[in-house]
C-alpha angles and dihedrals in degrees: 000000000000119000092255093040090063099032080055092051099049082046101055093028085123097054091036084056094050098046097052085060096068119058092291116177103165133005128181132175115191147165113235084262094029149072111212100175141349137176139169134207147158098051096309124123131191101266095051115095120224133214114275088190095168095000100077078069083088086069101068114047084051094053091041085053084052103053094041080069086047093057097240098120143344114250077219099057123111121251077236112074092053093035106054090192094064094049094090104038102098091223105035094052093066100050106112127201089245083059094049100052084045103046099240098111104102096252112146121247112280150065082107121141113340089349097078103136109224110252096271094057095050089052086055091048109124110230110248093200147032105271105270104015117099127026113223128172106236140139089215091085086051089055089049094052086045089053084049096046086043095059084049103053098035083096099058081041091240135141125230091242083042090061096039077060104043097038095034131008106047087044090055088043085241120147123207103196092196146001111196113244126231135226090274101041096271126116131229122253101194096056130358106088126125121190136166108249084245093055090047081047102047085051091050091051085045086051092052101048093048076056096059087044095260100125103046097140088067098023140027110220092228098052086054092045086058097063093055088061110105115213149263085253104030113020089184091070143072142165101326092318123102104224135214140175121202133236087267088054099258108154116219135190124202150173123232132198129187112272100032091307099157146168116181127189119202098187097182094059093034085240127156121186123186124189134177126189144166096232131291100175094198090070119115130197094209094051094057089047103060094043087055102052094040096091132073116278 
């Protein structure tokens, strides 16, 4: 074991040793160039992906910020003005793609797990609430955005998840192993990737050191920065990242997947930590947190 290997794992012993309490399967924690620490149980190696579930929500606030910059769309344009039906419905007219990606659109609870609605059925959701009102957890806005990005790229003959990996991921080295598949051939964007710890890994370091501006050529810091902004409803959410801040003020984004799934980005020490897990309800992100940050850098 390397010396910071060792001096990592005295300094998150508290966080390792909750972890392992709760259903853990794979933990990592990493520098964007580094691996800390990794271990592995309950059956799973290094090379076997895992399920994201919630967590593959981190992909697409990150790509919508990308091809802002691309000049594709505007984070800040209305559904409407890609989706015609929605052009004369008082409410739906006003959702913008900004309100989709943070969960402020109006859209009812629900299009979580097996219960995502194909792209078709979201579109004909009925809003529950007034645009930018009311912040509620829900898959049925992704499948809205995907809807959107569908209609965009149906010229250039793409996919949503086509152009993640095109503008994104390969260039990021990164390798999804599987994306489940709905009832018409498409694929979810809220839930459904698979992906090995190190892969997951290997996105949260690229994230970071776009972050840092080392990556200038993929992401602008700024438009990755802009994914980790809560807002004006729900500061504790972004673009598709929960987001924390420790008691000495670190701030913290993460991704989080049904049964203790998590990537967490600690910008301000350049740490990436990956976990998976079968379950353990009792886990809590905070608390790890805490326990994680708690020691000295």
């Amino acid at each position: 074991m390397t010396a910071p290997a060792q001096e990592s794992l005295r300094a998150h012993s508290a966080a390792l040793a909750y972890s392992s309490r709760y259903g853990e399967r794979a933990l990592l924690i990493a520098t964007p160039d580094e691996i800390l620490e990794e271990r592995y149980g309950a059956g799973l190696s290094p090379q076997q992906p895992h399920a994201l579930y919630s967590g593959t929500k981190s992909f697409w606030g990150v790509l919508a910020t990308a091809v802002r910059d691309d000049g594709l769309l505007e984070l800040d344009e209305p559904v409407a003005r890609t989706v015609e039906e929605w052009r004369t419905d008082i409410w739906k007219s006003r959702v913008t793609l900004r309100q989709l990606l943070n969960l402020t659109s109006g859209m009812p609870f629900g299009g979580l797990g097996r219960a995502v609605p194909l792209y078709g059925k979201a579109l004909a959701t009925p809003l529950q609430d007034e645009p930018g009102t009311v912040f509620r957890y829900s898959g049925i806005p992704l499948q809205v955005f995907g809807a959107v990005l569908a209609r965009k790229l149906s010229a250039a003959m793409q996919t949503p998840h086509d152009f993640l990996r095109l503008r994104i991921l390969d260039r990021a080295g990164v390798n999804v192993a599987s994306w489940r598949t709905l009832a018409d051939g498409t694929r979810p964007l809220p839930t459904g990737a698979f992906l090995t710890a190190r892969d997951w890994c290997l996105y949260g370091g690229f994230l970071l050191r776009a972050i840092a501006g080392k990556e200038a050529g993929v992401l602008r810091p700024d438009s990755v920065r802009e994914c980790l902004e809560g807002s004006a409803v729900n500061a504790r959410y972004g673009l598709g990242f929960w987001l924390y801040r420790s008691a000495g003020g670190l701030q913290v984004a993460y991704a989080s997947g049904s049964g203790g799934q998590a990537l967490y980005l600690v910008p301000e020490r350049e740490l990436v930590v990956v976990r998976f897990a079968d379950g353990g309800g009792s886990y809590k992100h905070e608390t790890f947190l805490s326990r994680l940050l708690s020691s000295a850098p």
